[in-house]
C-alpha positions in Angstrom: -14.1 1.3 2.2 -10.8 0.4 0.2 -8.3 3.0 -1.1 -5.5 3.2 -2.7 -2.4 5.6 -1.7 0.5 6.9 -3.2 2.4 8.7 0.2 5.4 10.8 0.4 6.5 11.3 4.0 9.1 14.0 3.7 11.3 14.5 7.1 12.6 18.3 7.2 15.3 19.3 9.7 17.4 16.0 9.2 19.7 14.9 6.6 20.0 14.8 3.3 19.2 11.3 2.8 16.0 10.1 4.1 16.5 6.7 3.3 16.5 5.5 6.9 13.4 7.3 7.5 11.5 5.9 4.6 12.3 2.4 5.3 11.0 3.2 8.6 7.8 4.3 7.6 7.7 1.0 4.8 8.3 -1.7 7.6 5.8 0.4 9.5 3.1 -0.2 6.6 3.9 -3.5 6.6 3.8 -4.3 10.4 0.4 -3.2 10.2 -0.7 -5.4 7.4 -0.1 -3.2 4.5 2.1 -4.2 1.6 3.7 -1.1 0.5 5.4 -0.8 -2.9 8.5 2.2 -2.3 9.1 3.8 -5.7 11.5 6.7 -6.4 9.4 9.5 -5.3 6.8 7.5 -2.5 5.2 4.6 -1.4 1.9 3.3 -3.2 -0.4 0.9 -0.3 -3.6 -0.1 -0.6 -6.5 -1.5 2.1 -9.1 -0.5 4.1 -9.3 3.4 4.8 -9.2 3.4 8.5 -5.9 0.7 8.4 -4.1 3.0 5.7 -4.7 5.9 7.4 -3.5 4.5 10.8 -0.3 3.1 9.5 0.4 6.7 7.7 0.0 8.1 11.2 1.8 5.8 12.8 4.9 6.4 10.4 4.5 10.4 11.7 4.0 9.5 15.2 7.5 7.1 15.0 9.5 9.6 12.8 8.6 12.5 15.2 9.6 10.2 18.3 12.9 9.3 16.3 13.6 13.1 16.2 12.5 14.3 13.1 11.1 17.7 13.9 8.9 18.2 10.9 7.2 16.3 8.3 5.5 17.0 5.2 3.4 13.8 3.8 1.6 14.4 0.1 -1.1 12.1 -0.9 -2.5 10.9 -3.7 -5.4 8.6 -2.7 -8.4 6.8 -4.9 -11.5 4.9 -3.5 -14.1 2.7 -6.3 -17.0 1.2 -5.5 -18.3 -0.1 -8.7 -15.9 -2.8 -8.8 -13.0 -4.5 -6.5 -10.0 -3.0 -8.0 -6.2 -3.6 -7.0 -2.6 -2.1 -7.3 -1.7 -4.9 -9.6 -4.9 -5.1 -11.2 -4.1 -1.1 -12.6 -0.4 -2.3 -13.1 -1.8 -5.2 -15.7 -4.3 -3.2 -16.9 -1.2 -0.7 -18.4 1.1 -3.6 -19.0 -1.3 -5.1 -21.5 -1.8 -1.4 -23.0 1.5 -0.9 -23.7 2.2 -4.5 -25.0 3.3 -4.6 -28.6 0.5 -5.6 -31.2 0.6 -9.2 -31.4 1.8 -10.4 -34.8 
């Protein structure tokens, strides 16, 4: 099954800045096939549940080994099975809703 994911991997215990760490966890997603889109507050991927799933606990596994003694990851996930639906597709989808009227 195919889902979509917006994570937030949040180290606690380090720094303030976790901008290291996130970039970790992006080239992670991307290692294993994902192309993750980093936004302000997370990190939307999309693919097949199981590969998702095992690149977000991949990204824990790493962090953790790095030294990060705590992590707390929020997800926002969404499967569909009526129809084949992608990240961009949603992203066009708004785009052409918030288009101006054409004249």
């Amino acid at each position: 099954m195919r889902v979509s994911v917006d994570v937030c991997v949040v180290p606690m215990g380090t720094a303030a800045s976790v901008s290291a760490e996130v970039a970790r966890c992006v080239e992670i997603l991307r290692r294993h096939g994902l192309n993750p889109r980093p936004h302000p507050f997370g990190t939307a991927v999309e693919g097949e549940w199981d590969a998702v799933f095992g690149a977000i606990r991949a990204c824990h596994e790493a962090l953790h080994a790095a030294g990060v003694p705590r992590l707390m990851t929020t997800l926002k996930l969404g499967t569909r099975v009526d129809k084949v639906q992608s990240l961009d597709d949603k992203m066009r989808a708004l785009a052409d809703r918030l288009a101006p009227p054409a004249v």
